[in-house]
C-alpha positions as CSV (number, residue, x, y, z in Angstrom):
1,X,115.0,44.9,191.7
2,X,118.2,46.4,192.3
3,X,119.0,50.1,191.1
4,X,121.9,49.9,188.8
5,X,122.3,53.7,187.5
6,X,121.3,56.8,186.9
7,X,121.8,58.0,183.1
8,X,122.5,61.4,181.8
9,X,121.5,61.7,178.0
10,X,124.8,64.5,177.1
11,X,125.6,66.2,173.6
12,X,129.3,67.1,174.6
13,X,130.4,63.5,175.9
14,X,133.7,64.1,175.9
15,X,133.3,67.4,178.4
16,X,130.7,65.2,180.7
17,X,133.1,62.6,180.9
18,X,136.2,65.3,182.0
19,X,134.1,66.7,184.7
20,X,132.6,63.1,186.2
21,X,136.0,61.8,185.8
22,X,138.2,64.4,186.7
23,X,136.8,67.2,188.1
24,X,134.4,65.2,190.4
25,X,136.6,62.1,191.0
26,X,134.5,59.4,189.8
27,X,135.9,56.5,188.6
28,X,135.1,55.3,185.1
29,X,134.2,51.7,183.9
30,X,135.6,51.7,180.8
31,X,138.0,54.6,180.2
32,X,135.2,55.2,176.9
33,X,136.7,59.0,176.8
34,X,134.8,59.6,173.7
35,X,131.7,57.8,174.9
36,X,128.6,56.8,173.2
37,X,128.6,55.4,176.6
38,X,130.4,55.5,180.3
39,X,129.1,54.2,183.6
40,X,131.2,56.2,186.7
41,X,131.1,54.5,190.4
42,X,132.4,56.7,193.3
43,X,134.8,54.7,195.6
44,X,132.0,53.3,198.3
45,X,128.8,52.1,197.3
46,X,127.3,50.4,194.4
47,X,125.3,53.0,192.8
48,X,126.9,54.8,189.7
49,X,126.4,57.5,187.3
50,X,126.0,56.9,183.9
51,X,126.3,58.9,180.5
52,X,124.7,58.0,177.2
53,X,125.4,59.9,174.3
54,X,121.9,62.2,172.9
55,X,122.5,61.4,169.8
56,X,122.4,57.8,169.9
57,X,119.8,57.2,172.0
58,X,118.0,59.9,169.4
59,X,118.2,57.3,166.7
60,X,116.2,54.7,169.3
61,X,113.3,57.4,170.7
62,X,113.4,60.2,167.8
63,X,111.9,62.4,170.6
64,X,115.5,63.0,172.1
65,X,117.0,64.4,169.2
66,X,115.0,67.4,170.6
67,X,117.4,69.8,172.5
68,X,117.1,69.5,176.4
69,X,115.9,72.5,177.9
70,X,115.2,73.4,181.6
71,X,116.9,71.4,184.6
72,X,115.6,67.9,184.0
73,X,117.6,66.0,186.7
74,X,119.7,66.4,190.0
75,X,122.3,64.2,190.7
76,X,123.0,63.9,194.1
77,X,126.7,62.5,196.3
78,X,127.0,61.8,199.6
79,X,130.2,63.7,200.4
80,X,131.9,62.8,204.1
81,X,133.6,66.1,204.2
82,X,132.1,68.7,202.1
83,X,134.7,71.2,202.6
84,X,137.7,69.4,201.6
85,X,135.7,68.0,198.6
86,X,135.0,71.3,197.6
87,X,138.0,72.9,198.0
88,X,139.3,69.6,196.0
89,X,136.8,69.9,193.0
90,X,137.1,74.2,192.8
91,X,140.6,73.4,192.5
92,X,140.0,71.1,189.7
93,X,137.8,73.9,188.0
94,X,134.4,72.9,189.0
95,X,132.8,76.3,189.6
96,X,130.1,76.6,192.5
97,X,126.1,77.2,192.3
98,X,125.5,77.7,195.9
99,X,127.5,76.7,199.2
100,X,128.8,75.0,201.3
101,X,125.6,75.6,203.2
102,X,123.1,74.1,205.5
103,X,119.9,73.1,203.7
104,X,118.1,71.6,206.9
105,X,120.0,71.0,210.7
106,X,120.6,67.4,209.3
107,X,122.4,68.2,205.9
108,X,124.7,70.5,204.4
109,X,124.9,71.1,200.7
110,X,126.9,72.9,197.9
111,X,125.2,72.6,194.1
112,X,127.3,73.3,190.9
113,X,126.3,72.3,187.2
114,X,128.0,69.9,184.9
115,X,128.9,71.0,181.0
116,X,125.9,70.2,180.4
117,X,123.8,72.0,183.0
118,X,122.8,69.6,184.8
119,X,122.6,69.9,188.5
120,X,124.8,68.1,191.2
121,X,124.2,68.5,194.7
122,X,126.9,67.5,197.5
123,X,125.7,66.5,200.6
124,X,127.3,66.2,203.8
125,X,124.9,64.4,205.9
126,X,125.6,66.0,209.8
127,X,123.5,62.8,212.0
128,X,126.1,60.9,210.8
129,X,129.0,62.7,212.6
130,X,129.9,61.2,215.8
C-alpha cells in the first residue's frame, strides 16, 4: 500500500488551485485551473495534495453536498527554511495564522488557512539541521 494523496473536497476550485499553485508553490499535474480535479506535488518527495471539486463528489455521496463546517483537516509541508518560505508565500499574499514559532525543541511551525479554511501547517524540522 503506498499513500498516493491527500484530497481536499473545495467549493471555490479555482481560488484553491491559485493558492496551492501560486501562493504555496506547488506544482500542478495537470494545469486543470478550473478543476473538477488537480493533484499538486511539491518539488521532493512523492506525496501530493489533491483537490476535488464538492460538488462533484456531491453527486457520488449526496452527504457532501452538505456545507463543511468546522476545521476538518490539516495539511502539513515540510519546509527546509521556514523563514524564507514564509517571507516567500506572505509576499505572494498568503496571510499568517500563527508564526514562525517553535511548537516543541524539535520543530518549528507557522499555520495559515487556504480559501477554503482549511489549515496548513509549515514545519521546519530543527534535528535535521547539521
Amino acid at each position: 500500500m503506498e499513500l498516493a494523496q491527500v484530497r481536499l473536497l473545495v467549493t471555490d476550485f479555482a481560488a484553491c488551485y491559485r493558492f496551492y499553485a501560486e501562493v504555496l508553490g506547488l506544482k500542478p499535474q495537470s494545469g486543470a485551473t478550473e478543476g473538477p480535479y488537480e493533484k499538486f506535488s511539491p518539488t521532493t518527495g512523492s506525496a501530493g495534495i489533491a483537490l476535488q471539486d464538492r460538488a462533484m463528489m456531491a453527486g457520488i455521496l449526496g452527504e457532501l453536498g452538505d456545507a463543511a463546517s468546522g476545521h476538518r483537516s490539516l495539511v502539513v509541508l515540510r519546509i527546509d527554511d521556514l523563514d524564507s518560505y514564509v517571507e516567500q508565500i506572505t509576499s505572494r499574499g498568503a496571510r499568517l495564522l500563527h508564526g514562525p514559532a517553535p511548537m516543541t525543541d524539535r520543530m518549528r511551525v507557522a499555520h495559515l488557512k487556504d480559501p477554503e479554511g482549511n489549515l496548513v501547517e509549515l514545519q521546519e524540522w530543527l534535528l535535521l539541521r547539521t
